[in-house]
C-alpha positions in Angstrom: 0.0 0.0 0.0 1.9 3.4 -0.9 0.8 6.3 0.5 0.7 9.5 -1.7 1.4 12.6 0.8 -0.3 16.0 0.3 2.5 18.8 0.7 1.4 20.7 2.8 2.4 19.7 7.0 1.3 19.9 10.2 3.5 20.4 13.5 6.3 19.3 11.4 4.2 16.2 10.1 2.3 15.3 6.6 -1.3 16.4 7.8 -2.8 13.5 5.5 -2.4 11.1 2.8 -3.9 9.1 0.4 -3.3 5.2 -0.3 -5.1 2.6 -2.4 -6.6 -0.7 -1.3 -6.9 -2.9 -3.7 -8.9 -0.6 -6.1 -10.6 1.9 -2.8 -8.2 5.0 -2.4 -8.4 5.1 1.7 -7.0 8.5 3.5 -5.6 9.2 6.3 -5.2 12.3 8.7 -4.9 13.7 12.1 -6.1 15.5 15.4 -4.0 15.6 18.3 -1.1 13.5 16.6 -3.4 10.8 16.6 -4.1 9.1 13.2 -7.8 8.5 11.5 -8.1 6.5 8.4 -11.0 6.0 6.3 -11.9 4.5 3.8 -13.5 6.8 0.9 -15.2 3.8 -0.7 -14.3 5.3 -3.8 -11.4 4.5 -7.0 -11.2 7.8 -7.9 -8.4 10.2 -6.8 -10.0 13.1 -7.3 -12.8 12.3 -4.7 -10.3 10.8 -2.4 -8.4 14.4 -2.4 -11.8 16.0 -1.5 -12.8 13.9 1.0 -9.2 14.4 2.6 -9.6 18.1 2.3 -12.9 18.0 3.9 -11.8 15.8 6.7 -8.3 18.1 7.3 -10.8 21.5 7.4 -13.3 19.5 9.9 -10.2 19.4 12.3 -8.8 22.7 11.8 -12.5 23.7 13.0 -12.0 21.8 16.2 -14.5 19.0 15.1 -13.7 15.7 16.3 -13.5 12.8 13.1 -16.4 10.4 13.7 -15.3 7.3 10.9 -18.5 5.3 12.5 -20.7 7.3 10.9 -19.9 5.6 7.7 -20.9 2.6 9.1 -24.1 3.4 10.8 -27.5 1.7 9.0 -30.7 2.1 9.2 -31.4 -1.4 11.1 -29.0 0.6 13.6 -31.1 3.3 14.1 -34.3 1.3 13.7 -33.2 0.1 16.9 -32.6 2.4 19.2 -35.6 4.0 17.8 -38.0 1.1 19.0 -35.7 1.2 22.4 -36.7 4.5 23.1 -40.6 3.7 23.1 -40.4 0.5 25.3 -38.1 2.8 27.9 -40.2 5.3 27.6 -43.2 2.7 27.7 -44.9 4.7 24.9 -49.0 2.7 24.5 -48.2 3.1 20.6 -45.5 0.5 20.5 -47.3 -2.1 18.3 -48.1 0.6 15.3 -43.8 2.0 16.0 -43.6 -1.6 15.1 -45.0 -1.8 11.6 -43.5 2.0 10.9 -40.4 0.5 11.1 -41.1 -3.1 9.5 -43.0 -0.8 6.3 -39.9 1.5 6.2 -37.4 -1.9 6.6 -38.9 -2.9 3.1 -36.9 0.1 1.6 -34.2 1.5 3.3 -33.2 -2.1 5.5 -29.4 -2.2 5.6 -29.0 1.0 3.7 -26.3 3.3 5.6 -27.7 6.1 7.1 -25.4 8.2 5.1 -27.2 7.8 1.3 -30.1 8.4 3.0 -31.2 11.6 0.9 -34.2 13.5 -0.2 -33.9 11.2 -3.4 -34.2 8.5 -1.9 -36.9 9.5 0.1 -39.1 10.8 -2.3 -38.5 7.1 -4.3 -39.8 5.9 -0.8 -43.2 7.6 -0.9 -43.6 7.4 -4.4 -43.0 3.6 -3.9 -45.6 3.7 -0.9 -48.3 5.7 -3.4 -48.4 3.0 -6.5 -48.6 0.6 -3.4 -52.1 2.0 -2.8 -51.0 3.4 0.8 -53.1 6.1 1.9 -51.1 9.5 2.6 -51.9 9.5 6.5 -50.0 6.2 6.5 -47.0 7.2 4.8 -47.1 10.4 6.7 -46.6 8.5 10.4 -43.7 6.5 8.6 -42.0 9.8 7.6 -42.5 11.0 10.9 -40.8 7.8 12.4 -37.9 8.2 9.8 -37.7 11.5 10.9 -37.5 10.6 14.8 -34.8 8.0 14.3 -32.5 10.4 12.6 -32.9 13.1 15.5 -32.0 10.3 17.7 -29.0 9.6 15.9 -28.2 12.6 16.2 -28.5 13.0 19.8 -26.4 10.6 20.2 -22.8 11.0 21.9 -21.1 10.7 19.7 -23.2 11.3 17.1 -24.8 8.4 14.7 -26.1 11.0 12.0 -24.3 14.2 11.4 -27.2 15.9 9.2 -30.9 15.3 9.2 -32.3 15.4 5.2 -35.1 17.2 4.3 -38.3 15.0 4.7 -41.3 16.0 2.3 -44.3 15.0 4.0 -47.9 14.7 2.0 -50.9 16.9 1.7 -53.7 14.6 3.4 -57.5 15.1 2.9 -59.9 16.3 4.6 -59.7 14.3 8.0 -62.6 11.6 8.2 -65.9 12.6 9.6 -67.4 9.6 10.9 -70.1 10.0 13.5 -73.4 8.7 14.9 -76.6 9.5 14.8 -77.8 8.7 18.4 -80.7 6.9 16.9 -77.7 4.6 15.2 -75.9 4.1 18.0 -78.9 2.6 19.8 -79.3 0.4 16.6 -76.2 -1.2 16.5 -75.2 -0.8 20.1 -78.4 -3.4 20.5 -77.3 -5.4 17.6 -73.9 -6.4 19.5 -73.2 -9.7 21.5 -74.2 -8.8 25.3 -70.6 -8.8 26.3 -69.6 -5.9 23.7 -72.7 -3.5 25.1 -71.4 -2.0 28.3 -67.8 -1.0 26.6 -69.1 0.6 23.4 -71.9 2.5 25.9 -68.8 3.8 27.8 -67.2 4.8 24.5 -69.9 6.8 23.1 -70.4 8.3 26.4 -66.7 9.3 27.6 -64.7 9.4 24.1 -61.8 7.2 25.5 -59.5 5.5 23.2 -60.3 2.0 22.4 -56.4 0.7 23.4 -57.9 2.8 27.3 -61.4 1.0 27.5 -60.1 -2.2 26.5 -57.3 -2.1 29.5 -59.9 -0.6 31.9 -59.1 -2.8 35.2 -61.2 -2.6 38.1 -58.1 -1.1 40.2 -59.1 2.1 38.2 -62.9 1.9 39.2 -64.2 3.5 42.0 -68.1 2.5 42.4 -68.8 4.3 45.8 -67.6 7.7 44.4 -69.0 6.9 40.7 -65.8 7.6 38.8 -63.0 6.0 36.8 -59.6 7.4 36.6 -56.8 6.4 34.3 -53.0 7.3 36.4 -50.3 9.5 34.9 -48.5 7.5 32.1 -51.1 5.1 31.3 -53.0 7.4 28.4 -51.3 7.9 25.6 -50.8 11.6 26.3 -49.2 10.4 29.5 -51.4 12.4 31.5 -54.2 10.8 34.1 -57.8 11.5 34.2 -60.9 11.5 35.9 -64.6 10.9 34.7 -67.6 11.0 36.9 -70.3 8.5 35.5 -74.1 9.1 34.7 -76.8 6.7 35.9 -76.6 4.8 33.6 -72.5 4.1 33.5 -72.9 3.2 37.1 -75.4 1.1 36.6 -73.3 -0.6 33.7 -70.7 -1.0 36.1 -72.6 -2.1 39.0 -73.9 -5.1 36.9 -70.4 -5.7 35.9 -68.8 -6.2 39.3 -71.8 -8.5 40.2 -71.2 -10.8 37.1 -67.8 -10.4 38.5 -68.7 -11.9 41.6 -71.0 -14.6 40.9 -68.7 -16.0 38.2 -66.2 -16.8 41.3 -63.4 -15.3 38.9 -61.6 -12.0 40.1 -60.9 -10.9 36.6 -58.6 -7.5 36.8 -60.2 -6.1 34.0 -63.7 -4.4 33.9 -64.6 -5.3 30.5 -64.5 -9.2 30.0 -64.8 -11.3 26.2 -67.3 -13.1 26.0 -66.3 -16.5 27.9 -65.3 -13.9 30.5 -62.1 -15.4 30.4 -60.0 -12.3 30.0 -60.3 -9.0 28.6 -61.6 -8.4 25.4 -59.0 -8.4 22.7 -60.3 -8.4 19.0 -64.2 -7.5 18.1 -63.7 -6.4 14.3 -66.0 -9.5 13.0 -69.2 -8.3 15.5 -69.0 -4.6 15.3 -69.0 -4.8 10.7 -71.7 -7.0 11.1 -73.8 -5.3 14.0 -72.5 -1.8 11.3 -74.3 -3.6 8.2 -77.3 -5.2 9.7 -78.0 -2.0 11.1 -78.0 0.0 8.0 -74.5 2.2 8.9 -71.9 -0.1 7.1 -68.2 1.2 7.7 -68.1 3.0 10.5 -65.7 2.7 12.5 -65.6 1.9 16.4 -63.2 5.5 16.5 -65.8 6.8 15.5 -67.5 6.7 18.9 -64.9 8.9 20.2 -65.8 11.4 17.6 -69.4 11.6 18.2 -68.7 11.9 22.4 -66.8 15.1 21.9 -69.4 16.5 19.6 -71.9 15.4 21.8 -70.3 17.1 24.9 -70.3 20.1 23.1 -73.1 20.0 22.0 -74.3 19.8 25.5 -72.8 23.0 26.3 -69.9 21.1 28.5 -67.2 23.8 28.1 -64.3 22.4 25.5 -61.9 22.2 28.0 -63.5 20.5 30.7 -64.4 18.4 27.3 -61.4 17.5 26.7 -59.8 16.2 29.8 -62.7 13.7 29.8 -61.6 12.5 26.4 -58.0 12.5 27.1 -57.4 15.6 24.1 -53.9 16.9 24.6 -53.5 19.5 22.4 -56.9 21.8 21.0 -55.9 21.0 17.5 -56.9 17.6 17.1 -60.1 18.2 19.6 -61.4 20.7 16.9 -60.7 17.9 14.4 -63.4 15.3 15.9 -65.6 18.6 17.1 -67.6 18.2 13.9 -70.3 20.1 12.8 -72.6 18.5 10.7 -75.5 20.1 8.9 -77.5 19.7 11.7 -75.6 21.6 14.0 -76.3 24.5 11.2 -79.9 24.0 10.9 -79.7 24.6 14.7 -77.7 27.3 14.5 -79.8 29.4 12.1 -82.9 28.4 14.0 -81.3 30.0 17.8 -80.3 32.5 16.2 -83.3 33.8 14.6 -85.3 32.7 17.8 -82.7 35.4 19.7 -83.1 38.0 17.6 -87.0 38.0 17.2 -86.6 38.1 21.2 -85.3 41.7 20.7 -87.8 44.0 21.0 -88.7 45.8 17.8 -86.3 43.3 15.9 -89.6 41.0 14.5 -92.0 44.0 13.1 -89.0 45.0 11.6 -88.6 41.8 9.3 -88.8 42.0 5.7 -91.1 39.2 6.2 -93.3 41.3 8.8 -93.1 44.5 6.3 -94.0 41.7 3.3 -97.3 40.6 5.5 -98.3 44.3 6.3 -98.0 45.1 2.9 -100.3 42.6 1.9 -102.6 43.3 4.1 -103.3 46.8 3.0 -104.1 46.1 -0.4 
């Protein structure tokens, strides 16, 4: 291996050089007296030069040479980044999970290095003629995104520049709601066991992943609430709900099925063999949907409909949204949809004010229309 010297020195020594491998030019320079050699995975001289020259100004700056970086990959970073949810015990673990196993498909074993805006934007476009919606592609993106900030947190670093990440214009978000009249419908068209939890969702707005780990620990019958502790929501904040009649009743007939089946279940909502909590209830819920008249909604969609409902209550949005676990006001005034109904009512209070103004109804075009009328 001979190694061609640049002229120029430093502290009386070469301050790099540049030496084949095989047909790879490698360089090699130094901080402190201390060599670095890397490998510019190149047979070109001309890049090798710049690549030296680059490294050689990096140290000049005071910047310490970080050769690792070259080796870091994607399955590298993919790690830590699923680490730092189960440290951090984040509830949305499973979906981090097929982020990463979607994002695997493309960039697995790729080094974090030739990870560009190209090669991004061959990543969605990939992800588009898949038939993936853009909301799906979006929350990969965003997980991309997260794993290289974590890289480059790191000390020392295992990313030394974030790329640009175009995200997608979504739609319009979805605007699924019921209808109480529907919700009676196919709330009664559901297996027995599946009644009381999709009650407490259209009544509280919880998250199905909260309802569905409800345990009795959490359940406080003499005081009529049900509080969720810090770090259990996926906000990570706790929360207390105060239940109507008819949740306490629900959960008064709950414990005593608990009771008289001689099994001290921990959780509140039980399958149907009242075995164990309930798990999957896709197959029920389409065909309670369909039967009903309402095909495709979705169970999310109850959550939804109880934050327009509490509005529409006149429970102030705040207070609102601590009972529905809302972190930020944003994504309430998403699910606070108005429908046309809502308008109609609207117009109707509105007109029903301002004929309550005295003078304000004689004064109605209508009113004048009549009088004129009337005189002829």
């Amino acid at each position: 291996m001979k190694e061609i010297p640049r002229n120029t020195k430093q502290n009386g020594r070469l301050d790099g050089s540049i030496y084949l491998r095989g047909n790879i030019y490698w360089i090699k320079y130094y901080k402190g007296g201390k060599p670095y050699r890397e490998s510019t995975r190149s047979g070109d001289y001309d890049t090798a030069q710049l690549e030296l020259s680059k490294r050689i100004t990096e140290v000049k700056q005071g910047k310490t040479p970080n050769i690792q970086l070259n080796r870091v990959t994607f399955d590298d970073l993919s790690k830590d980044f699923l680490s730092d949810y189960r440290i951090n015990e984040k509830k949305s673990l499973r979906h981090a999970e097929i982020r990463v196993t979607n994002l695997k498909k493309f960039f697995g074993g790729m080094r974090v290095i030739d990870i560009d805006t190209s090669k991004i934007r061959q990543y969605i476009e990939g992800r588009l003629n898949d038939g993936v919606v853009k909301g799906t592609i979006n929350r990969e993106l965003a997980a991309l995104k997260r794993m290289l900030n974590l890289g480059a947190q790191c000390s020392p670093p295992k990313v030394d520049r974030v790329p640009h990440i175009p995200m997608l214009k979504e739609g319009n978000p979805r605007k699924g709601f019921f209808e109480h009249g529907d919700f009676i419908a196919v709330r009664d068209a559901l297996p027995s066991y599946l009644k009381p939890m999709v009650t407490f969702a259209y009544k509280t707005g919880w998250r199905k992943e909260e309802i569905l780990g409800l345990k009795w620990s959490e359940v406080d019958l003499d005081r009529g609430t049900v509080g969720l502790n810090t770090g259990e929501t996926k906000n990570g904040k706790g929360r207390l709900v105060y239940l109507d009649t008819e949740l306490k009743d629900i959960f008064v007939d709950l414990w005593q099925a608990r009771k008289q089946s001689g099994k001290l279940t921990e959780y509140a909502f039980m399958n149907a063999a009242g075995t164990d909590r309930i798990t999957a209830f896709c197959c029920p819920w389409e065909t309670a949907c369909r039967n009903t008249g309402v095909p495709g909604k979705l169970f999310h969609d109850l959550r939804r409909t109880a934050v327009r409902n509490m509005v529409r209550a006149g429970i102030p949005e705040r207070v609102a949204m601590m009972i529905s676990g809302h972190k930020t006001r944003s994504i309430f005034d998403r699910y606070n949809i108005v429908s046309e109904g809502d308008l109609e009512l609207a117009a109707s209070r509105q007109e029903a004010y301002l004929n309550s103004v005295p003078g304000t109804k004689t004064g109605t075009i209508t009113e004048i229309r009549k009088r004129a009328q009337s005189a002829k």
